[in-house]
PLY file of the C-alpha trace (Angstrom):
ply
format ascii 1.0
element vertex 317
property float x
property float y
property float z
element edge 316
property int vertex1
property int vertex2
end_header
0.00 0.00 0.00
2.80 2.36 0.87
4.37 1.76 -2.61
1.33 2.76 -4.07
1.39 5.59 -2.93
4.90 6.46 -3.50
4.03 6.06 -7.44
1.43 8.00 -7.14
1.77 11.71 -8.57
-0.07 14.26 -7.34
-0.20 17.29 -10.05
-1.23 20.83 -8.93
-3.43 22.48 -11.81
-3.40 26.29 -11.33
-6.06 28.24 -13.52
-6.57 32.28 -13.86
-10.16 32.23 -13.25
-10.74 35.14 -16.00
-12.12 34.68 -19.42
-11.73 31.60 -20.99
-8.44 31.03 -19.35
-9.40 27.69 -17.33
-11.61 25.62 -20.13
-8.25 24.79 -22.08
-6.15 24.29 -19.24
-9.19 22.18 -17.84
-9.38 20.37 -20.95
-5.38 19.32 -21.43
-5.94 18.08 -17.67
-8.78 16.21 -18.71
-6.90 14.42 -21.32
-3.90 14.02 -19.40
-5.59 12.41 -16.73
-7.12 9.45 -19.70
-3.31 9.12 -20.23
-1.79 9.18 -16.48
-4.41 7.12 -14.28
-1.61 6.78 -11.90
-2.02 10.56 -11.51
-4.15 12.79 -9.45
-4.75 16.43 -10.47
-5.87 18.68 -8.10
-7.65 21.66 -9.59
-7.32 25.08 -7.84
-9.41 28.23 -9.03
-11.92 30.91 -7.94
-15.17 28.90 -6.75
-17.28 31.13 -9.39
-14.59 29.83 -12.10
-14.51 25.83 -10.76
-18.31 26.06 -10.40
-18.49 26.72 -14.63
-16.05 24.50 -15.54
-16.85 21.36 -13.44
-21.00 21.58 -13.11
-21.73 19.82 -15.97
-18.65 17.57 -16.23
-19.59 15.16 -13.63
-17.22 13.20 -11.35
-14.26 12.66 -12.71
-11.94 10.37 -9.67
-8.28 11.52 -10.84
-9.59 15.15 -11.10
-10.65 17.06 -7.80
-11.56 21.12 -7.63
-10.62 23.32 -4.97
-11.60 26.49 -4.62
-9.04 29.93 -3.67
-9.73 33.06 -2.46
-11.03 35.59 -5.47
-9.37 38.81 -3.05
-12.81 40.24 -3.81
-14.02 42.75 -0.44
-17.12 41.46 1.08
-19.19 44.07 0.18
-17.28 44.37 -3.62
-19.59 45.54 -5.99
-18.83 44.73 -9.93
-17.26 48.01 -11.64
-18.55 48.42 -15.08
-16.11 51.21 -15.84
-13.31 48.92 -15.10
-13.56 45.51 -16.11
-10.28 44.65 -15.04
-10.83 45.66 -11.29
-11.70 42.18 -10.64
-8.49 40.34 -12.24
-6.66 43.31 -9.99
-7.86 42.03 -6.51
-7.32 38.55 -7.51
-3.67 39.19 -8.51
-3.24 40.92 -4.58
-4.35 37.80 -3.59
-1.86 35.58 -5.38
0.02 33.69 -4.68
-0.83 33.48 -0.91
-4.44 31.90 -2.05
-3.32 28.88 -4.13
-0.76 28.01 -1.40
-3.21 27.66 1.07
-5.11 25.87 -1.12
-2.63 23.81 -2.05
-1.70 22.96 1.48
-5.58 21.51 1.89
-4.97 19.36 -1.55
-1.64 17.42 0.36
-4.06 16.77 3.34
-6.93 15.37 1.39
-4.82 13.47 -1.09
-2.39 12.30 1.03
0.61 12.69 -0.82
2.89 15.99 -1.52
2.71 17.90 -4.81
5.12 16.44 -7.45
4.35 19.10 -10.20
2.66 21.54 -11.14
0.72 23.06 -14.72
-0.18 26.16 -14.73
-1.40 28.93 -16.72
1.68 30.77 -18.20
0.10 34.18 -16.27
1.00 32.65 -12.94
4.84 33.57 -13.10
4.81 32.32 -9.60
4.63 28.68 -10.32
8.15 29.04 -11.30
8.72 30.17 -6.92
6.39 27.47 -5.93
7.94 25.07 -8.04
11.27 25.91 -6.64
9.96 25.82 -3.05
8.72 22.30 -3.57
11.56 20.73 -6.21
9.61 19.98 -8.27
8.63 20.72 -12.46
6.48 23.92 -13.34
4.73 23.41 -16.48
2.99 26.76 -17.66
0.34 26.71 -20.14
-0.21 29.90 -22.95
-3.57 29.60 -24.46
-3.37 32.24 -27.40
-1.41 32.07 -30.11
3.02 31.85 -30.32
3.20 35.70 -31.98
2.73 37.83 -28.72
4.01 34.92 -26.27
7.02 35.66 -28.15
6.91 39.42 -27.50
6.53 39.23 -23.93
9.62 36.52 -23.67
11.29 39.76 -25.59
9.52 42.79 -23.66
13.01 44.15 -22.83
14.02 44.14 -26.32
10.68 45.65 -27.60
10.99 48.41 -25.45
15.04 48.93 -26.29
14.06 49.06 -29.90
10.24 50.95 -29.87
9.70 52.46 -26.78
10.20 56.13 -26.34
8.33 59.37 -27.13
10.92 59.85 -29.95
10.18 56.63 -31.48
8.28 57.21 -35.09
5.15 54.83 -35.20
5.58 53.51 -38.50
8.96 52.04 -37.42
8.86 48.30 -37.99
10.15 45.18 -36.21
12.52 43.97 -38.37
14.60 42.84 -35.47
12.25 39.52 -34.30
11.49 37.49 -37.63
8.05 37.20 -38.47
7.15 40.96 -37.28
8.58 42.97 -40.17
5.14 44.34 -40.47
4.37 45.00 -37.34
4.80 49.29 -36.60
5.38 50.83 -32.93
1.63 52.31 -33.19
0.62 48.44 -33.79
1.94 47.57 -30.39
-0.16 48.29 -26.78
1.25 50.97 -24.67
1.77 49.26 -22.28
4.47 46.72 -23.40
6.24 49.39 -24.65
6.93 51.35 -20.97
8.79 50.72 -17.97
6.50 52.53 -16.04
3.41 50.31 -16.50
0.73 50.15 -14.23
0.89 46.90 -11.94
-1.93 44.17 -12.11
-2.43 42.34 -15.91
0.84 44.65 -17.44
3.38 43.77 -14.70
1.72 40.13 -14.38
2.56 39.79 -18.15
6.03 41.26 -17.87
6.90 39.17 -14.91
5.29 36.09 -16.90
8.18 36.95 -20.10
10.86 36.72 -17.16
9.65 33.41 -15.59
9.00 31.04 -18.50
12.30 30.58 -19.37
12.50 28.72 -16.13
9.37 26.04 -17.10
10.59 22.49 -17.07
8.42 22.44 -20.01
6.42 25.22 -22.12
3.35 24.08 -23.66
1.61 26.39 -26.37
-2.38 25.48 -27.37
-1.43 26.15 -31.05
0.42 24.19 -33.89
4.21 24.38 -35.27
3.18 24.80 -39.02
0.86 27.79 -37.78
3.45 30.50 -37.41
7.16 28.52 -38.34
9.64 31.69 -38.06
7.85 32.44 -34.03
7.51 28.92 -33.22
11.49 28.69 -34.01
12.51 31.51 -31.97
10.30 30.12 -28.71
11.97 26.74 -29.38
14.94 28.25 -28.67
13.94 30.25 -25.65
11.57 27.74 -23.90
12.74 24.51 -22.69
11.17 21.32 -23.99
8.59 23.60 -25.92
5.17 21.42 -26.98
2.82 22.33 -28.98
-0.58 20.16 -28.19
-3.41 22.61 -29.65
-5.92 23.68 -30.54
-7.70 22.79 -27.58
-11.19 22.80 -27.72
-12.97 24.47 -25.22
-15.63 22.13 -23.39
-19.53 22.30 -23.98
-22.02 21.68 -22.11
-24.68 20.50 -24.45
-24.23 17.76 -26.72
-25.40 19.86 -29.66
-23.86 23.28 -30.65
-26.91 26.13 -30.40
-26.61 28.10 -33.14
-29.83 30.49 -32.45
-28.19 33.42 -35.30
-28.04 30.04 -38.31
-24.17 31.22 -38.18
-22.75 27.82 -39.64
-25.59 27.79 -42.54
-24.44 31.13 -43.44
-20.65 29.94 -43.59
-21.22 27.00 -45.52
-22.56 29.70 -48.44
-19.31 31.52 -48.34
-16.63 30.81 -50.40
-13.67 29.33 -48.95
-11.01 31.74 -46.72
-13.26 34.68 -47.20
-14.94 35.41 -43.86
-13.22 37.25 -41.26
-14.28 36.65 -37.32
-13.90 39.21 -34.68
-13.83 38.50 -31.54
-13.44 40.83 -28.55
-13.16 37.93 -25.72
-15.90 38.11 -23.22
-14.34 40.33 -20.14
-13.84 43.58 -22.13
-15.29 45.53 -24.83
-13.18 48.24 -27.05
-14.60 51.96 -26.33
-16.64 53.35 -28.47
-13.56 55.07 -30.70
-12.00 51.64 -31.49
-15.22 49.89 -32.82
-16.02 52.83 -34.65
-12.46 52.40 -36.26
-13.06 48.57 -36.76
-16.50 49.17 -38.57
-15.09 51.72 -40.74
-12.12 49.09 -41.47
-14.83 46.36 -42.45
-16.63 48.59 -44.38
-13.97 49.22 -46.41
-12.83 45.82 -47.07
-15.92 44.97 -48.18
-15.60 41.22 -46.99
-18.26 39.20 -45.25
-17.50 38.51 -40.87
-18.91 37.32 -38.31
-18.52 38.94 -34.87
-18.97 37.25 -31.51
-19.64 39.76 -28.95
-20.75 39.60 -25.01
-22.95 42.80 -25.78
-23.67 42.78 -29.15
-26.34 45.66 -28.52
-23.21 47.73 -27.54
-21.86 47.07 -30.68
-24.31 47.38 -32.86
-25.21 50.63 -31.76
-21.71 51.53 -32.55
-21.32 50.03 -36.07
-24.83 51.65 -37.39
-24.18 55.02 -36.26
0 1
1 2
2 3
3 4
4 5
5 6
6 7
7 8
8 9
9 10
10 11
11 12
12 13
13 14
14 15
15 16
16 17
17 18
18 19
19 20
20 21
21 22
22 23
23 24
24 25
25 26
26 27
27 28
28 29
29 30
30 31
31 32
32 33
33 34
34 35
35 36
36 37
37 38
38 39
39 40
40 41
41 42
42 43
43 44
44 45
45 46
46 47
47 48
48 49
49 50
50 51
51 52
52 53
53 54
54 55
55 56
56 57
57 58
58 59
59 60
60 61
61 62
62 63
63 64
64 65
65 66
66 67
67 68
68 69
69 70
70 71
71 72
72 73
73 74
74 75
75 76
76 77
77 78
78 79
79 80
80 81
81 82
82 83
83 84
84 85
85 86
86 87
87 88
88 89
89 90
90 91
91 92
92 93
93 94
94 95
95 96
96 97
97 98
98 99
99 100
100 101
101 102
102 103
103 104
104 105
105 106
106 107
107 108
108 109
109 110
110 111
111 112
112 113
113 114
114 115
115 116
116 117
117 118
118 119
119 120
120 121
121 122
122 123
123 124
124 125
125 126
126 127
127 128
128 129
129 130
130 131
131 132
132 133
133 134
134 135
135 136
136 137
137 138
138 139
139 140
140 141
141 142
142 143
143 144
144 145
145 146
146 147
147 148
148 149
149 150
150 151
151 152
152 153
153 154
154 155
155 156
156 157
157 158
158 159
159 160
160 161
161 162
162 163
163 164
164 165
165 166
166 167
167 168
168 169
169 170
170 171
171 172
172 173
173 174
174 175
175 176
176 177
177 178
178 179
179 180
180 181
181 182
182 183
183 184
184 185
185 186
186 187
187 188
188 189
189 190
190 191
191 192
192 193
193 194
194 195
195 196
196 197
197 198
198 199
199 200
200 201
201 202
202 203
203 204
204 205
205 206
206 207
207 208
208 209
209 210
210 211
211 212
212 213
213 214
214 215
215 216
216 217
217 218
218 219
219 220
220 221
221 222
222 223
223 224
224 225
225 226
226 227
227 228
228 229
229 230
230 231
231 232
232 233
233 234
234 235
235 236
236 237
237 238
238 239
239 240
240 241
241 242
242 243
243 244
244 245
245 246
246 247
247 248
248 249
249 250
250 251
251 252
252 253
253 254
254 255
255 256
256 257
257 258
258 259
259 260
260 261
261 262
262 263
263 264
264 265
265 266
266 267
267 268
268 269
269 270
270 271
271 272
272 273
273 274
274 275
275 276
276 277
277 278
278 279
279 280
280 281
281 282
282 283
283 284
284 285
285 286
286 287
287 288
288 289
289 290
290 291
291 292
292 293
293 294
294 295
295 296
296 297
297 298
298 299
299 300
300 301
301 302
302 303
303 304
304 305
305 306
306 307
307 308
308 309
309 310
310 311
311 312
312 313
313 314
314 315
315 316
């Protein structure tokens, strides 16, 4: 009995609670888990976040939630004017709330941590890791073109930040970003002075990765070649196992707008799809500039939106 327990592995799964941040990481546990049934994962993220992902998934043995502290006040009250107020108490709270957390997992599971996945945001697995010798294995769930800038923040900011800097000056000194001008890139990878919560997390993220045991990317090497090349040689033991789909819920896709019937009538390549995510919206000046941009290209898109009333008002003005 004690030898089984020595083999077993007990895998700490750390998930930003934000966006759709933990349905991928959820779903590379859940098929790591098919793989490793020697393995138990525990799962640690906000109880509003575990509650989504795990409701409808039913009991999975190797896989066990536990909830953290959100860093929310008691009496918090959602700020509309700043969506990112929320992500800015949780990040006080970190990583002080997944310890603990993580202290409850050894207790119920009986055996200490022997690695941990994260997502790439929590530059602090690479501490905890340390703390516990053991492997950090971060998780980036967009695409290899900006991980690759913030591995290279210094550099950005050596070579395009400034008040001096012209903004049509190009990239020309990361392959694959020729194209790419200073006024293409957001302000706030291109100061020192930028404000702490999601800009410093980022930064801090860039400086930590290089430590990952292993660096796992939800995308595919013939996707982007020149990038994926440069993070091979900056990451160790880089993988790419994407696209992972996010989980459903219902065994059928809804599909109340007849979006896919429309697709299937358009020619091949010719649709663009804009997506804003679903914790922020652009201001009012951006989508203007956006529906002036697709009005000009004269091409048919699609455009998933958390208030689509917002941005319709916008585009038909």
């Amino acid at each position: 009995m004690s030898e089984a327990k020595n083999d077993l592995k007990h895998i700490a799964v750390l998930a930003f609670p934000f966006a759709t941040h933990a349905a991928p990481l959820f779903s590379l546990i859940r098929r790591l888990s098919t793989m490793a049934p020697q393995a138990k994962f525990s799962f640690f993220s906000t109880r509003e976040s575990n509650n989504k992902i795990f409701s409808n998934q039913g009991r999975i043995e190797s896989i066990k939630p536990y909830n953290v502290n959100d860093g929310l006040p008691e009496d918090y009250m959602i700020s509309f004017a700043n969506p990112h107020e929320r992500v800015e108490y949780f990040l006080k709270a970190v990583p002080g709330n997944f310890k603990q957390a993580m202290e409850v997992a050894v207790q119920v599971i009986g055996r200490e941590i022997t690695c941990i996945i994260s997502d790439a945001f929590f530059w602090f697995g690479a501490d905890i890791a340390l703390e516990l010798h053991v492997p950090w294995v971060p998780l980036w769930t967009a695409g290899p073109r900006p991980l690759l800038l913030h591995l290279e923040t210094d550099l950005v900011r050596q070579k395009m930040g400034g008040d001096g800097v012209p903004e049509d000056r190009t990239m020309d000194f990361l392959p694959g970003f020729s194209e790419i001008r200073a006024a293409d890139i957001p302000k706030e990878l291109l100061y020192e002075d930028a404000k702490p919560g999601i800009p410093a997390m980022l930064y801090k993220m860039g400086k930590m990765l290089p430590r990952a045991a292993a660096g796992v990317l939800s995308s595919w090497e013939k996707l982007d070649p020149d990038v994926v090349n440069q993070l091979q040689s900056r990451l160790h033991n880089f993988l790419e196992v994407g696209p992972l789909v996010l989980t459903s819920p219902d065994p059928f896709m809804s599909d109340p707008q007849c979006c896919l019937e429309w697709l299937d009538k358009q020619k091949r390549g010719s649709v663009l799809y804009v997506c804003f995510g679903s914790m922020i919206m652009p201001p009012p000046h951006e989508l203007a500039e956006l529906a002036e941009a697709l009005e000009e290209c004269d091409s048919p898109f699609l455009c998933s939106s958390k208030n689509f009333e917002a941005l319709l008002e916008v585009v038909t003005k």
